[in-house]
C-alpha positions in Angstrom: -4.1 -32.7 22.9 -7.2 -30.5 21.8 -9.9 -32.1 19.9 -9.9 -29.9 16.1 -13.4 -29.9 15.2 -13.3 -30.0 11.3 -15.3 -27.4 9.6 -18.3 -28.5 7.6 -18.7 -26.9 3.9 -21.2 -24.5 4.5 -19.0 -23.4 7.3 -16.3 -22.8 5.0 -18.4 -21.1 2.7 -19.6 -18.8 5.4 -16.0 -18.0 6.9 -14.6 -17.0 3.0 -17.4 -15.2 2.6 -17.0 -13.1 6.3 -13.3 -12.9 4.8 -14.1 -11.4 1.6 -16.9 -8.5 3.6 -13.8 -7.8 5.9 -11.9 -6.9 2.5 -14.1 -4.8 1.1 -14.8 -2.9 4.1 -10.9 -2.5 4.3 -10.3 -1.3 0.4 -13.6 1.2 1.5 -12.2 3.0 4.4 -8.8 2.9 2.6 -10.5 4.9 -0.3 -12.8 7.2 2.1 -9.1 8.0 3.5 -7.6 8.4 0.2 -10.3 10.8 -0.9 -10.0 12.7 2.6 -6.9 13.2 2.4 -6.8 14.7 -0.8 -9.4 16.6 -0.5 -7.4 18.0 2.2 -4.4 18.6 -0.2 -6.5 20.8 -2.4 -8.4 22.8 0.5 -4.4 24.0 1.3 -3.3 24.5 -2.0 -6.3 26.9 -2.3 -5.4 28.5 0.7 -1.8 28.9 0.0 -2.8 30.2 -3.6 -5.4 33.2 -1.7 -3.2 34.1 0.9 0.5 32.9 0.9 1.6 34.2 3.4 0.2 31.3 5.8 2.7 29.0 4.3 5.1 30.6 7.1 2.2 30.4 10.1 2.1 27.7 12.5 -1.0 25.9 12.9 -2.1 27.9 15.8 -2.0 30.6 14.1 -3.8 30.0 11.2 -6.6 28.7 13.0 -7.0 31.9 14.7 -7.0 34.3 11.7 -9.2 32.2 9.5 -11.6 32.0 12.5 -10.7 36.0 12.8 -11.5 36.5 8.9 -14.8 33.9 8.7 -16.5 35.3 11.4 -16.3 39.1 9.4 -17.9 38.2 6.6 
């Protein structure tokens, strides 16, 4: 059987503390997501609101006329 090595206080204190950093780094990239994603949302909308007819283009496609129209202007 293995030998457990108890963990002294300021251990303990260290480990919650780790924990609690790996938390908030979580609920961070979660919200850096979150905001990513609807920014994305909105960036479409607008583009479906200027030109809707891209609603029926594949991906492909758009890619190429939005590089098409950028580069014009």
């Amino acid at each position: 059987m293995a030998n457990k090595r108890i963990m002294t206080p300021e251990e303990k204190v260290l480990l919650q503390a780790k924990h609690r950093l790996e938390e908030i780094e979580a609920r961070n990239r979660k919200k850096e997501r979150n905001a990513r994603t609807r920014r994305l949302i909105q960036e479409g909308a607008i583009l479906e609101n200027v030109s809707p007819h891209i609603k029926e283009m594949d991906l492909d496609t758009l890619k190429r006329e939005l590089m098409l129209r950028l580069r014009g202007m």
